[in-house]
C-alpha positions in Angstrom: 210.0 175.0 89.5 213.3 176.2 88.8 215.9 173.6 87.9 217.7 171.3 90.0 215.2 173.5 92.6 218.4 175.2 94.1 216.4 177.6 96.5 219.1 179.9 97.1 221.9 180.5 99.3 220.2 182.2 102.1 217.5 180.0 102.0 220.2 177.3 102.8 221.2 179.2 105.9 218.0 179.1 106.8 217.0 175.7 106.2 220.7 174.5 108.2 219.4 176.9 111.0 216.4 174.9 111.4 217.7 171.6 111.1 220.2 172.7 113.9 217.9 173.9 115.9 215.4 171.0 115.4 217.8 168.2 116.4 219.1 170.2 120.0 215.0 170.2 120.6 214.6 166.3 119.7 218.1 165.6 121.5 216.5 167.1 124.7 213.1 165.6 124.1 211.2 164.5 127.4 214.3 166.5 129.4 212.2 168.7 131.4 209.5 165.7 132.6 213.2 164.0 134.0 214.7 166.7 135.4 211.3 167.2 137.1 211.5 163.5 138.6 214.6 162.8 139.0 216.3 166.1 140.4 213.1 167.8 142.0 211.1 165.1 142.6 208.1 166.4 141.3 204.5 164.6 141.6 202.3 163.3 138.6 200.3 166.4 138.9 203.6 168.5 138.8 204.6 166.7 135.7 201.4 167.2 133.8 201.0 170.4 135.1 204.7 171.6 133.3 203.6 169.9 129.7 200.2 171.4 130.1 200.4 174.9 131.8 203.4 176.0 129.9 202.0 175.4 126.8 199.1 176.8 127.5 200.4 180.3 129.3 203.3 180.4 126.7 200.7 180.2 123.9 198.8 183.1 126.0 201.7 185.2 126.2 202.5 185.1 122.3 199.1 186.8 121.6 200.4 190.1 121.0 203.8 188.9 119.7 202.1 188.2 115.8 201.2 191.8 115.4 204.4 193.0 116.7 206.1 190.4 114.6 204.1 191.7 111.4 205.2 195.5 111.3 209.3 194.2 111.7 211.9 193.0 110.1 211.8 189.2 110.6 215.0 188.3 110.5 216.6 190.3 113.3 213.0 188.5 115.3 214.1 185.1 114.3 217.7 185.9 115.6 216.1 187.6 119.0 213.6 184.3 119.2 216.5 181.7 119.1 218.4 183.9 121.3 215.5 184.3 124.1 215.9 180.5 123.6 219.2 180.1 124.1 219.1 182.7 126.9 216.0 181.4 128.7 217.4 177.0 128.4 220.9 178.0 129.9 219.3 179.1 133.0 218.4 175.8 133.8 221.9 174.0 133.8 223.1 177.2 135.8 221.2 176.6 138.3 221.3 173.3 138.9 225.4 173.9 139.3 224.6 176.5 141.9 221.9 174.3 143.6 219.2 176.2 143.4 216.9 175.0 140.6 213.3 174.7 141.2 210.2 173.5 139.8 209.0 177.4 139.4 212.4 177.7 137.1 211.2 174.9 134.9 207.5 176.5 134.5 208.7 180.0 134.0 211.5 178.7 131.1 208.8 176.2 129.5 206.6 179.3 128.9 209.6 181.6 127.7 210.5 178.9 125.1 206.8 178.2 124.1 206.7 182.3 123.2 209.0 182.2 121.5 208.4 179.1 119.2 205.5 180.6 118.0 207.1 184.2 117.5 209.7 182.2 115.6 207.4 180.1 113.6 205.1 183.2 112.4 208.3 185.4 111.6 209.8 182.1 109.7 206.8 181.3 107.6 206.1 185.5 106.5 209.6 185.5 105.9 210.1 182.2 103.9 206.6 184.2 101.4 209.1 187.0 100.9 212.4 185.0 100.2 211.1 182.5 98.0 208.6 183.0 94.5 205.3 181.5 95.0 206.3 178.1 93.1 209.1 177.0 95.3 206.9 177.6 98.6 206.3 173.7 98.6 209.7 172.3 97.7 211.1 174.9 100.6 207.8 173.4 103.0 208.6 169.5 102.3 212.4 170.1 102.8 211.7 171.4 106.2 209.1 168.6 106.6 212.0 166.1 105.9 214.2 167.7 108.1 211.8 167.5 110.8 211.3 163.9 110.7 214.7 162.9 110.0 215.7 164.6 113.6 213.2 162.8 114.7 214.2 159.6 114.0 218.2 160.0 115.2 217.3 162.9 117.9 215.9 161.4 121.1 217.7 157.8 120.6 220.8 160.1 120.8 219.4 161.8 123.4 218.5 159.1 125.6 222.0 157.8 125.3 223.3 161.1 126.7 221.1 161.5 129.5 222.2 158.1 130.3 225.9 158.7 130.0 225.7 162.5 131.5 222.4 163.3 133.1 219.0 165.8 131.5 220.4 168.7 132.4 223.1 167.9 129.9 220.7 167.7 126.9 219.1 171.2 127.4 222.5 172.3 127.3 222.8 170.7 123.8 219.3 172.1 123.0 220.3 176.0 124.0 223.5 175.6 122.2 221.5 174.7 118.9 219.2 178.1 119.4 222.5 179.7 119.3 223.9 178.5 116.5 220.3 178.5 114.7 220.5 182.8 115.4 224.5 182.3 113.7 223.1 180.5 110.9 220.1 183.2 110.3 222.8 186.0 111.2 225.3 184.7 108.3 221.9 185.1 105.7 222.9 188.5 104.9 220.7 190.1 102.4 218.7 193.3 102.6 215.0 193.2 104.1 212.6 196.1 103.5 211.1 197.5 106.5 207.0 196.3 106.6 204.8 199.4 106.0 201.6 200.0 108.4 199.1 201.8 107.0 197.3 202.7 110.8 199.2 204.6 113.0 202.6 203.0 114.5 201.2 202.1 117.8 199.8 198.7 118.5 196.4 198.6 118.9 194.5 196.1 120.8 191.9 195.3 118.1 195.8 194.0 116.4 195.8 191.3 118.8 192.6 189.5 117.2 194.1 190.4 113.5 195.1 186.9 112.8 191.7 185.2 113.8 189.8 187.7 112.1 191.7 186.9 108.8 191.6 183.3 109.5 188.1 183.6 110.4 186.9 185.8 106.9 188.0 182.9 104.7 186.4 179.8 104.9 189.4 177.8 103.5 191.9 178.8 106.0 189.0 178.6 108.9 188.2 175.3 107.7 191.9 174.4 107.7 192.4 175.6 111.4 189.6 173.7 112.7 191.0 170.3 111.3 194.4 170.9 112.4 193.8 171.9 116.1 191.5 169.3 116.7 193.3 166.2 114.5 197.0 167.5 116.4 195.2 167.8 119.6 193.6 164.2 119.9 197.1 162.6 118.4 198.8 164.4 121.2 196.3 163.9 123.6 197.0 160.1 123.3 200.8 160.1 123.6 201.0 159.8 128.0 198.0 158.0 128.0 199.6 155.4 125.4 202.8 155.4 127.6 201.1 154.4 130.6 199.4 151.8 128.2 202.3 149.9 127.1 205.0 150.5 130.0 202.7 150.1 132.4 200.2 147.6 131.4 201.7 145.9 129.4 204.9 146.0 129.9 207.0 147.2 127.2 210.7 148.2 128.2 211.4 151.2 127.6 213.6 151.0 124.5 211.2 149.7 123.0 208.6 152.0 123.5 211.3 154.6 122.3 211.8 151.9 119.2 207.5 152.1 118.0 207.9 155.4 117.4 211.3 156.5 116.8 211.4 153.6 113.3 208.1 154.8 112.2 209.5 158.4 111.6 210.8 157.0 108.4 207.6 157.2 107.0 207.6 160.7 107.3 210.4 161.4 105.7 209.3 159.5 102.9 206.0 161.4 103.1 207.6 164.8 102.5 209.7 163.9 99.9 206.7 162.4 98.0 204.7 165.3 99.0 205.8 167.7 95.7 205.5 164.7 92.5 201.7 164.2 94.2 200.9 167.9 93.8 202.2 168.0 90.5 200.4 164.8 89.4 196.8 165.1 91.1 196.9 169.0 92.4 197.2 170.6 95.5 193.6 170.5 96.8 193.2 166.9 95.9 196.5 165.3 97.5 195.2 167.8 100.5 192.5 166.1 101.0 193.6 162.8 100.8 196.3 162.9 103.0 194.0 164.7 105.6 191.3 161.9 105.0 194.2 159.1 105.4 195.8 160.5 108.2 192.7 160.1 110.7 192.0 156.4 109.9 195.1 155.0 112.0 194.8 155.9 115.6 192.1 153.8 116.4 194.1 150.9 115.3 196.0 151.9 118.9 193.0 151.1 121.3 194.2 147.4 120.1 197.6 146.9 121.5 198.3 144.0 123.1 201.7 142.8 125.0 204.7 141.2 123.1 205.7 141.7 119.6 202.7 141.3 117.9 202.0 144.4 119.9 204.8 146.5 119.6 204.3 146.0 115.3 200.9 147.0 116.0 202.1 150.4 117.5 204.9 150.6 114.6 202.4 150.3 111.6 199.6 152.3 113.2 202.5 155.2 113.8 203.8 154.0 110.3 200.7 154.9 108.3 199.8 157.7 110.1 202.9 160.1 110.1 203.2 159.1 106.7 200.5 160.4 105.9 201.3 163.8 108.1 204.7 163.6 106.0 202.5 164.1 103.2 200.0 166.8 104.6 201.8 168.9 106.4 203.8 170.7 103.9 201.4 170.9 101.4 198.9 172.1 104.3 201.9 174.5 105.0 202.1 175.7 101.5 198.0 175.6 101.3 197.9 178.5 103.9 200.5 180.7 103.5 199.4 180.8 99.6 195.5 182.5 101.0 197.4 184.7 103.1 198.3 188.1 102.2 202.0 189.1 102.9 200.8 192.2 105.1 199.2 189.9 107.1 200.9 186.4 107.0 202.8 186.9 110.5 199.5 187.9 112.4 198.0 184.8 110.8 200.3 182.4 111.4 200.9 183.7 115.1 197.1 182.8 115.6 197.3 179.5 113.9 200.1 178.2 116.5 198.5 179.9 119.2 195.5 177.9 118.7 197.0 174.8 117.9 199.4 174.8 120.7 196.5 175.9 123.1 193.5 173.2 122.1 196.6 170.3 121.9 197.7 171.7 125.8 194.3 171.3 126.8 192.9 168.7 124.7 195.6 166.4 126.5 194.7 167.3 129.8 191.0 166.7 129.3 192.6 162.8 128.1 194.2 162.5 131.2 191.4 162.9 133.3 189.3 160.9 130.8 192.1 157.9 131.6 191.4 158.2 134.9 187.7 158.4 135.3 187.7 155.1 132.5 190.8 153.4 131.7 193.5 154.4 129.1 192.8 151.9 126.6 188.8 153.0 126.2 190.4 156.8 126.2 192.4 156.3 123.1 189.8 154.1 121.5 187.2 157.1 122.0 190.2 159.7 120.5 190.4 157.7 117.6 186.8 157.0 116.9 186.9 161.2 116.8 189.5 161.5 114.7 187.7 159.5 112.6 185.1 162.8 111.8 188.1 165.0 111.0 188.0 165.1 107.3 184.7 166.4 107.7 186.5 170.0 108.1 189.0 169.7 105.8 188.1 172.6 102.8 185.4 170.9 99.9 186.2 172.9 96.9 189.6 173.8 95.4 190.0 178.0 97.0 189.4 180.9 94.9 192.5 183.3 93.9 192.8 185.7 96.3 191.6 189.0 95.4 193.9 191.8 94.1 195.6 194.2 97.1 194.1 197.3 97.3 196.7 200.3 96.5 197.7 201.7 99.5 196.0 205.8 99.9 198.4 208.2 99.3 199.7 210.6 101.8 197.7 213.8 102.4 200.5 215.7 100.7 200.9 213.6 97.5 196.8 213.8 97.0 196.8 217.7 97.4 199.5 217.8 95.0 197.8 215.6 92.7 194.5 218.0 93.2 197.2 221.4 92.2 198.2 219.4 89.2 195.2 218.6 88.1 193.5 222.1 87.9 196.5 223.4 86.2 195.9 220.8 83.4 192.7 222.0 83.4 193.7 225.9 83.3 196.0 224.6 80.5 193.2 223.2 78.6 190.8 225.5 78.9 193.5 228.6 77.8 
């Protein structure tokens, strides 16, 4: 690491860009589900229907965005993500001043923003392998780590206090206008980016669309690292409206403190990331890997517990404590991990894939939960989430990876090899004269 582990000044940019942008999402966190109720009075079934189906179509429609982000310059596609962002979240408050928002609006803008999060994240992450030298990959992956939990901590108490004082609508205003200055931020980078090289022939082919999954798929580290994360982040997320109806409905919670279990424990995911670096220096990156990925799925079961009062709400706190702790500690080293096995050429298509897939199995893992609460009874639900949870670790990689093998040198042009050939028979002549 290099000292005082200044990363640069673009990096910085980049870094502020994503903290911006981080905190408009967490200020309007759980906007759309209100404006839904309380300005279209939508249904249940309409509100589950925008968490799920956006998600889910979104992540559909980003397919063939990975191998389009892979042959470009990501920087100008992390500017034209945060500014489809930007574009696509202003609608909303637009037409509510002309009168004339509707439900479809919502859907249509939940899947345009879905997109083009996982454009953003794939171009982010290939771009972060070529701005950075390998051994400032994890200090770079815990700082955004940290950032992401900090925002999570101050975001949605501020933003509850603004859709008190001044309505939803008002905090997707405050979450378009941080995509915008996230795309000033990325635009005041500077710097000179090499255009990506293809080695087939410009056009996109539809065999590109799988590329991702077939790379992810070939090595059994990264595969093995897939499986655990789509199906630990999907059960976690699965939980979250059932545990909601558990404790203020049920129970009884107010609402602040619902907000309050699991706003506090955020802290422990802040302290995660920043612990996340001296772990991998003292017991190695595979090891603290798998330890944090073992630790991690031990706490949710503690939530098919909860009972009403305090005792239960510091139930909820230390279950959440302990577990996004653990995340805190994971995630960018599991960030780090991947990106590390990937090939530059390819890191885009990969990462595209690996939010696709995440994105897609959490969207529908949650709505197979919701019907589960139904058919039993939320409590049993979350109990049986956490009992699988529990088998996680059992796909987290066993063995420290191998290096990845050299890059092949790229064949040269038809041209260079027939004057290669010409050169070489004159030496010849030469020699034999």
């Amino acid at each position: 690491m290099r000292s005082g582990h200044r990363l640069g000044r673009q990096f910085g940019w980049l870094w502020g860009a994503y903290g911006t942008s981080a905190l408009g999402t967490w200020l309007a966190f759980g906007a759309f589900p209100l404006i839904a109720i309380q300005v279209l009075h939508a249904g249940p079934a309409q509100v589950a229907a925008l968490s799920c189906v956006g998600a889910v179509v979104g992540a559909a429609v980003a397919v063939p965005l990975g191998p389009w982000v892979e042959f470009r310059r990501k920087r100008p596609v992390l500017i034209a993500m945060d500014l489809a962002r930007f574009a696509a979240l202003l609608t909303i408050p637009t037409a509510y001043a002309l009168g004339v928002l509707t439900f479809l609006q919502l859907l249509l803008v939940s899947v345009v923003v879905a997109a083009a999060d996982i454009a953003f994240r794939a171009a982010s992450g290939a771009y972060l392998k070529t701005l950075l030298p390998a051994e400032d990959l994890l200090v770079a992956n815990a700082r955004f780590e940290s950032t992401a939990w900090t925002t999570t901590v101050i975001g949605p108490p501020l933003g509850g206090a603004a859709t008190g004082l001044l309505g939803p609508v008002a905090t997707v205003v405050a979450d378009a206008v941080s995509y915008l200055l996230s795309a000033v931020g990325i635009r005041a980078m500077g710097g000179h980016e090499p255009q990506p090289q293809r080695r087939q022939a410009a056009r996109m082919r539809a065999s590109d669309l799988l590329d991702g999954w077939r790379y992810i798929i070939a090595d059994a580290t990264l595969r093995r690292l897939l499986l655990n994360t789509a199906w630990f982040n999907g059960l976690v997320m699965a939980t979250g409206p059932l545990l909601s109806v558990l404790m203020l409905g049920q129970l009884g919670f107010a609402p602040w403190q619902y907000g309050l279990a699991f706003a506090a424990p955020s802290i422990g995911g802040l302290l995660g990331s920043r612990l996340a670096r001296p772990l991998v220096t003292r017991f190695g990156q595979h090891q603290v890997l798998v330890a944090a990925g073992a630790l991690r799925a031990i706490w949710s079961v503690g939530l098919a517990f909860v009972g009403p009062g305090a005792g239960g709400l510091l139930l909820v706190m230390g279950v959440e404590l302990g577990l996004i702790f653990c995340c805190g500690v994971f995630n960018p080293v599991c960030a780090t991990y991947r990106i590390e096995r990937t090939a530059t050429d390819r890191a885009a298509r990969m990462l595209s894939a690996w939010a696709v897939t995440t994105k897609a199995s959490a969207a529908l893992l949650t709505a197979v939960w919701g019907v589960l609460g139904g058919l039993l009874d939320p409590r049993t639900a979350i109990g049986l989430a956490g009992v699988l949870l529990l088998a996680t670790p059992l796909l987290l990689p066993r063995r420290p990876a191998a290096p990845l093998p050299e890059p092949e040198p790229e064949p040269a042009p038809s041209h260079a090899r027939e004057l290669a050939v010409a050169l070489n028979e004159t030496d010849r002549t030469a020699e034999s004269a």
